[in-house]
Backbone as CSV, one residue per row, in Angstrom:
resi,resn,N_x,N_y,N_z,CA_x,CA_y,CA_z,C_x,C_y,C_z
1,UNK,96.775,82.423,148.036,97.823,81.460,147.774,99.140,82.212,147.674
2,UNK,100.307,81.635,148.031,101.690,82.497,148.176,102.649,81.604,147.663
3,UNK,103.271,82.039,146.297,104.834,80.822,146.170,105.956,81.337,146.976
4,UNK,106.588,80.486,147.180,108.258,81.132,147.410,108.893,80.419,146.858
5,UNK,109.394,81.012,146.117,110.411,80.907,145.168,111.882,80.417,145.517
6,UNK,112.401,81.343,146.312,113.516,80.975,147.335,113.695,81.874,148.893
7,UNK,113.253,80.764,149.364,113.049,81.279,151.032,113.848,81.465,151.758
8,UNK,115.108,81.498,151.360,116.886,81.715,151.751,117.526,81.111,151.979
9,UNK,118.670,81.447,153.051,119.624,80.168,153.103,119.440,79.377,154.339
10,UNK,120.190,78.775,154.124,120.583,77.349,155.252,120.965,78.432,156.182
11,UNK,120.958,77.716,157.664,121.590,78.193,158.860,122.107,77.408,159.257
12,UNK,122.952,77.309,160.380,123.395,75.975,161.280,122.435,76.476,162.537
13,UNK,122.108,74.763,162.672,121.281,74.220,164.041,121.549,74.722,165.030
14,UNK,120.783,75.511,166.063,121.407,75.749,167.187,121.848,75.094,167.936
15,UNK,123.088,75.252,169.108,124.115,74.402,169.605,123.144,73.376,170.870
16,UNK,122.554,74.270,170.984,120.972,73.984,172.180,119.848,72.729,172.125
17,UNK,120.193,72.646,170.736,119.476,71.871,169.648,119.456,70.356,169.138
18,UNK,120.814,70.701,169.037,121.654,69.814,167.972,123.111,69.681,168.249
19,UNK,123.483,68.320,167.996,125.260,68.033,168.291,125.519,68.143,166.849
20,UNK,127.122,68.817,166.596,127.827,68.620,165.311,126.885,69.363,164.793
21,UNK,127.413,69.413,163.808,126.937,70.321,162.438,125.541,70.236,161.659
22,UNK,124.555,70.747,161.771,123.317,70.452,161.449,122.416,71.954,160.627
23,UNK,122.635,72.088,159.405,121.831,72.852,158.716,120.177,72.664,158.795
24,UNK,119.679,74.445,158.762,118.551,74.366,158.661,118.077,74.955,157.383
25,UNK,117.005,74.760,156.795,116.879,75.561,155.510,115.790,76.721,156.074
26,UNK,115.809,77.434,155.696,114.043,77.801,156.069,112.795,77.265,155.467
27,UNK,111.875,77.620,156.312,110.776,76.829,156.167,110.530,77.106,154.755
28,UNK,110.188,75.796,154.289,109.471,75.608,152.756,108.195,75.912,153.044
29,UNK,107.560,75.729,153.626,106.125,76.231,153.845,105.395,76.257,155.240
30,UNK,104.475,76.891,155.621,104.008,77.029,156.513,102.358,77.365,156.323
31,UNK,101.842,76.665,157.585,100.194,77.030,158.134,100.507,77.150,159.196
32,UNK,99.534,77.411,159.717,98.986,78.181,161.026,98.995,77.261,162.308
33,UNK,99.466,76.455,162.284,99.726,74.816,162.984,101.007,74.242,162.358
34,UNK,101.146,73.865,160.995,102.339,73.119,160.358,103.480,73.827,159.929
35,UNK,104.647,73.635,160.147,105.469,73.803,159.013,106.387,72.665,158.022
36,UNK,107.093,72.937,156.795,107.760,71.921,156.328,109.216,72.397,156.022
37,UNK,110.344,71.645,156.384,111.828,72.007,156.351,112.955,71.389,156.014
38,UNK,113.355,71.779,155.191,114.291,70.611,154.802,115.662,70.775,155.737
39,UNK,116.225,69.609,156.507,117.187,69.849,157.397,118.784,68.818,156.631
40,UNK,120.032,69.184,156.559,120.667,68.568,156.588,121.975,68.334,157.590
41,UNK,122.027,66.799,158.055,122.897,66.535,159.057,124.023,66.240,158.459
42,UNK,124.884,66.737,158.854,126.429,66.291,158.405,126.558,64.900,159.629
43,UNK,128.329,63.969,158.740,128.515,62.411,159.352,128.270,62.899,161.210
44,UNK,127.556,61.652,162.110,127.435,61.899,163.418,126.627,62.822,163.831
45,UNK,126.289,63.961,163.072,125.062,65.103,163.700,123.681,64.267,164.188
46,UNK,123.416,65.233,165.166,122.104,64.384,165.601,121.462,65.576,166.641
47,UNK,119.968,65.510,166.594,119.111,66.637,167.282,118.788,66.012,168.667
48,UNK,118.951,66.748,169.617,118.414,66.399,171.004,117.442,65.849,170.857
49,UNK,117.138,65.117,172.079,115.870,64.711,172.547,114.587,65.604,172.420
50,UNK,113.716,65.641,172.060,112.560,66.020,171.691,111.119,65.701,171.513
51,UNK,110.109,66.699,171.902,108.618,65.607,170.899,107.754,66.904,170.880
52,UNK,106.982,66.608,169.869,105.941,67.410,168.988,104.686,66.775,169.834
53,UNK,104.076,67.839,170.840,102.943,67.632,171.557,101.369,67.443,169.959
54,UNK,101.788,67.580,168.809,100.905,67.171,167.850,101.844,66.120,166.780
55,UNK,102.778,65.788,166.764,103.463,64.567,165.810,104.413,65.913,164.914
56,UNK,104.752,64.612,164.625,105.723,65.282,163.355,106.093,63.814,162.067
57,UNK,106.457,64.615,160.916,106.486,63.388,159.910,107.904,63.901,159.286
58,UNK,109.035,62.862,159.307,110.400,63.118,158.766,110.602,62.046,157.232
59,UNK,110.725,62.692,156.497,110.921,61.339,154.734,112.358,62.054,154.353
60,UNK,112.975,60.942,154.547,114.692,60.916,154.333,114.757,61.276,152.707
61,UNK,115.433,62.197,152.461,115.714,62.586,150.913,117.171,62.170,150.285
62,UNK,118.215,61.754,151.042,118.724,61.744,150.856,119.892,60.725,152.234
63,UNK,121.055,60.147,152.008,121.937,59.573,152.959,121.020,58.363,153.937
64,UNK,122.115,57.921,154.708,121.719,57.385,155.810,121.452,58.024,156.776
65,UNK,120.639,57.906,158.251,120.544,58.513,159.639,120.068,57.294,160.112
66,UNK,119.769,57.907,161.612,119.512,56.724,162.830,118.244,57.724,163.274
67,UNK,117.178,56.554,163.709,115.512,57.708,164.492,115.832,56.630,165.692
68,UNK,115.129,57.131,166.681,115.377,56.283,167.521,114.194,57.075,168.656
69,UNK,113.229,56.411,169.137,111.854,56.824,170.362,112.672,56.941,171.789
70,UNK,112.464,57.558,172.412,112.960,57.174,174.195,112.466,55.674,174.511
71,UNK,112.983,54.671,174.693,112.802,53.582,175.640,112.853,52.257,174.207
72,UNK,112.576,53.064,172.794,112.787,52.134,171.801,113.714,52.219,171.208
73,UNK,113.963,50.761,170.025,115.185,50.343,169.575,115.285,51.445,168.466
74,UNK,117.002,51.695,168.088,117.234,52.037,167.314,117.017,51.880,166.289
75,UNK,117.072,52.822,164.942,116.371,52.470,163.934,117.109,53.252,162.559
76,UNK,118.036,52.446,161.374,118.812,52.840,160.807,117.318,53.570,159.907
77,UNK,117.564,54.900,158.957,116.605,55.264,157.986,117.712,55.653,156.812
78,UNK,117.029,55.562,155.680,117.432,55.639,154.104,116.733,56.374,153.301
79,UNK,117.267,56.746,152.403,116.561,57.789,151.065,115.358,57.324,150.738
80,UNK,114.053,57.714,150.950,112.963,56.885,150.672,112.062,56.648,152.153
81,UNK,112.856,56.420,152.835,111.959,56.186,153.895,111.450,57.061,154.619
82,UNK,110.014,56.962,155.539,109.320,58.105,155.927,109.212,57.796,157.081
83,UNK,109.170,58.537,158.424,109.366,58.447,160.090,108.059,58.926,160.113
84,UNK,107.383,58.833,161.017,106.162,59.023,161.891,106.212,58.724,162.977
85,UNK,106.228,60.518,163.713,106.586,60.713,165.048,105.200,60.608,165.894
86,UNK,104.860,60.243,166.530,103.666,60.211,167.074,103.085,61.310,168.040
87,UNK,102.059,61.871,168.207,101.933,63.209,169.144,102.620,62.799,170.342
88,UNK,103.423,63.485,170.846,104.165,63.296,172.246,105.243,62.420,172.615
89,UNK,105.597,61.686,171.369,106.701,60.528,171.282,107.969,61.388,171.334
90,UNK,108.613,61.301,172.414,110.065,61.765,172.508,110.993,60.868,172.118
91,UNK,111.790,61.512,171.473,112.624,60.720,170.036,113.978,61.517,169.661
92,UNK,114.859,61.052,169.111,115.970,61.440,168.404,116.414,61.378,166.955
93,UNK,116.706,62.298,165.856,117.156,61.645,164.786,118.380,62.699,164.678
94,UNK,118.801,61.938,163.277,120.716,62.476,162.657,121.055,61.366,161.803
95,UNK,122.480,61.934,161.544,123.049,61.247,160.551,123.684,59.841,160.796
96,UNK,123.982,59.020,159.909,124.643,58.131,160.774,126.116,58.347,160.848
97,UNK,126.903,57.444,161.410,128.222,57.772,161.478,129.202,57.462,159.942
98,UNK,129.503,58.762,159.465,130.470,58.831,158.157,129.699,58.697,156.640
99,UNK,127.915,59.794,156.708,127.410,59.748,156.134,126.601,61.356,155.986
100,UNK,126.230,61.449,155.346,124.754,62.759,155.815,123.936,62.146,155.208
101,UNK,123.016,62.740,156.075,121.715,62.881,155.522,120.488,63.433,155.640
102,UNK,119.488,64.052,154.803,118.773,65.203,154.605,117.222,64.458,154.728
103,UNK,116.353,65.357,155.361,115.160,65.061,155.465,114.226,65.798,155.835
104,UNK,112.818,66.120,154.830,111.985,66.604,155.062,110.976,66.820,156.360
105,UNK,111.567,67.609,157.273,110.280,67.601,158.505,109.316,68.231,157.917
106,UNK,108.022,67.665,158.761,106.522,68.204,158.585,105.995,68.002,159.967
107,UNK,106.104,69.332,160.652,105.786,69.604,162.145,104.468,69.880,162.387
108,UNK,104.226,69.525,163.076,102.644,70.129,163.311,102.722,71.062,165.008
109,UNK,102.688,71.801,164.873,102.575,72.354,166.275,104.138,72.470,166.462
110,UNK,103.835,73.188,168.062,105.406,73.722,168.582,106.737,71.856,168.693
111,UNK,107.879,72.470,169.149,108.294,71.437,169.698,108.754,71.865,170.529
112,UNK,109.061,70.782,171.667,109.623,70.658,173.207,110.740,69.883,173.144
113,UNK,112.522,70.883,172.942,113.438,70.380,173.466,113.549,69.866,174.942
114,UNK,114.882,68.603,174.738,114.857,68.003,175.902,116.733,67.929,175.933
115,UNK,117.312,67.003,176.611,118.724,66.877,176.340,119.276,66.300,175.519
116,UNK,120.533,66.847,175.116,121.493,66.202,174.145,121.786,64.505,174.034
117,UNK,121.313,64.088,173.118,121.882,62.636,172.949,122.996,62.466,173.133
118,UNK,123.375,61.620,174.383,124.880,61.598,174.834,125.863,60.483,173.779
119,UNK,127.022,60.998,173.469,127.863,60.013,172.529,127.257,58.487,172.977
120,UNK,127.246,58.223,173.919,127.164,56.794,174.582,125.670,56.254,174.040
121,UNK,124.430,56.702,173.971,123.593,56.516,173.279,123.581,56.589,171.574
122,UNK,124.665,57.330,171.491,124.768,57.596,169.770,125.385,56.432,168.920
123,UNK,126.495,56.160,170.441,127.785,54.899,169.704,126.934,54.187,169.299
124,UNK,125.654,53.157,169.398,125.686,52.327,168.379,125.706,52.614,166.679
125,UNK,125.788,53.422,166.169,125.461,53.862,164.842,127.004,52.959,163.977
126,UNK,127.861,52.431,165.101,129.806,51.955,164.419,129.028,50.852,164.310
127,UNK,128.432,50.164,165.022,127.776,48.166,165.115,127.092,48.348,163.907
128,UNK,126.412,49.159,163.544,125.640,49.438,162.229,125.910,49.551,160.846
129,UNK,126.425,50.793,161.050,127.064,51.554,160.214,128.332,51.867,160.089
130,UNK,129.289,51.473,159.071,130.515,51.874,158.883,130.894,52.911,157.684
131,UNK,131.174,53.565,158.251,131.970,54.701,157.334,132.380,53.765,155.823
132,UNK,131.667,54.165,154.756,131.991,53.493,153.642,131.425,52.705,153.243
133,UNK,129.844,52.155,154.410,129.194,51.133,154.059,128.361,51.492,153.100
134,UNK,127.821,52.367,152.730,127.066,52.832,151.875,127.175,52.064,151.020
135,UNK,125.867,51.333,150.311,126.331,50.589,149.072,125.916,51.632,147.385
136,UNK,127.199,51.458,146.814,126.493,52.316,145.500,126.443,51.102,144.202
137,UNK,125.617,51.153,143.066,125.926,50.462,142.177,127.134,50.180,141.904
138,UNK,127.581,48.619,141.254,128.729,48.043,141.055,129.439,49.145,140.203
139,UNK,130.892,49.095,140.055,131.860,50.122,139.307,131.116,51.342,140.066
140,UNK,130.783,51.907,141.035,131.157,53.013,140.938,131.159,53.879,142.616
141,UNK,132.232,54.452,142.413,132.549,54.881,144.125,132.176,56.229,144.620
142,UNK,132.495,56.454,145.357,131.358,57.886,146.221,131.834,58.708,145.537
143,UNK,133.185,58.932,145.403,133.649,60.048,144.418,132.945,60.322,142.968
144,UNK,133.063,59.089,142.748,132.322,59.272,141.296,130.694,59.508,141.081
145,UNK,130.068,59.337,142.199,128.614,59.237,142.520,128.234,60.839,142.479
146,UNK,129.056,61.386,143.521,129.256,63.133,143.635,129.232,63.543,143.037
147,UNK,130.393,63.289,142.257,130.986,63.800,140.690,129.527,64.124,139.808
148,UNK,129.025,62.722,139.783,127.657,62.439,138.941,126.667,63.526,139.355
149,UNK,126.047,63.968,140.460,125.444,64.783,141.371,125.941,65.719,140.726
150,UNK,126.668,66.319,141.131,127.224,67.732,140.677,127.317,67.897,139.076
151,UNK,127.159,67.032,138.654,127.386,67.534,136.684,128.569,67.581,136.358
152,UNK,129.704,67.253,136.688,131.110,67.242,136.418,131.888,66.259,135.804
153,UNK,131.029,65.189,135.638,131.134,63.684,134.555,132.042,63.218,135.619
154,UNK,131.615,63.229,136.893,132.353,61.955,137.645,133.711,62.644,138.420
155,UNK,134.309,63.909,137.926,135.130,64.519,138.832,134.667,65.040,140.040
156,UNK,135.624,64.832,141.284,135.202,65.731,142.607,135.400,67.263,141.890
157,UNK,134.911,67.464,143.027,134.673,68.912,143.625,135.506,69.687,143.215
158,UNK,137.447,69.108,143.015,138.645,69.674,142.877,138.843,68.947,141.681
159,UNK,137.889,68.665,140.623,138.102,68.818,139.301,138.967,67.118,138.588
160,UNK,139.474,66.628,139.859,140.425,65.502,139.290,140.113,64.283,139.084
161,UNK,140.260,63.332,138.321,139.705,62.081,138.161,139.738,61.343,139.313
């Protein structure tokens, strides 16, 4: 049995990979077939076309994103929800537009890049999703949500009410 404690840092996604800005963590764990990773997409990031000749399983930890199959409908995902990629299902996921969001892959086997999700396939995420749609409990706004996150009693990042 092996812990890791801390398996290092984030990287950014390769450009090959992934549009926009897309952190990788290193693998949280691994077998001999699987691994598990926590990835985060910054607003609009999104991973090429792809599929896991054995599946893959994505559970949103955090933000909004868009999953979306080759030839199927788009599909908004949320904190809580869990994707199931099917062996050989070529597919797309990311953030949605003016959001991030983070999610646990659980790969089984290699994967097979394909091409970049072109803006024009991405644009629907504005019909959807608007920058700001996020709903948070009444009284209280993203700033202050952060604030909350971070331990700072509701101040950003730069300390100010």
């Amino acid at each position: 049995m092996d812990v890791n404690r801390h398996p290092g840092d984030a990287t950014k996604g390769p450009e090959d990979r992934f549009s926009g800005d897309v952190w990788l963590w290193p693998r949280i764990g691994a077998t001999r077939n699987a691994e598990v990773r926590n990835v985060l997409f910054t607003p609009g990031s999104r991973s090429a076309w792809h599929r896991h000749p054995a599946g893959q399983v994505l559970h949103v930890t955090e933000g909004v994103g868009v999953v979306q199959s080759r030839g199927g409908e788009r599909e908004e995902i949320r904190a809580g929800d869990t994707v199931i990629c099917h062996p050989g299902e070529e597919h797309w996921h990311g953030a949605a537009p003016g959001t991030f969001m983070t999610h646990i892959a659980v790969t089984d086997g290699p994967t097979e890049w394909h091409e970049h999700v072109t803006d024009d396939q991405y644009a629907f995420g504005e019909a959807l999703i608007q920058p700001g749609s996020v709903h948070l409990p009444p009284g209280e706004n993203a700033r202050e949500a952060v604030g909350h996150e971070q331990g700072d009693g509701g101040r950003g990042a730069d300390g100010l009410d």
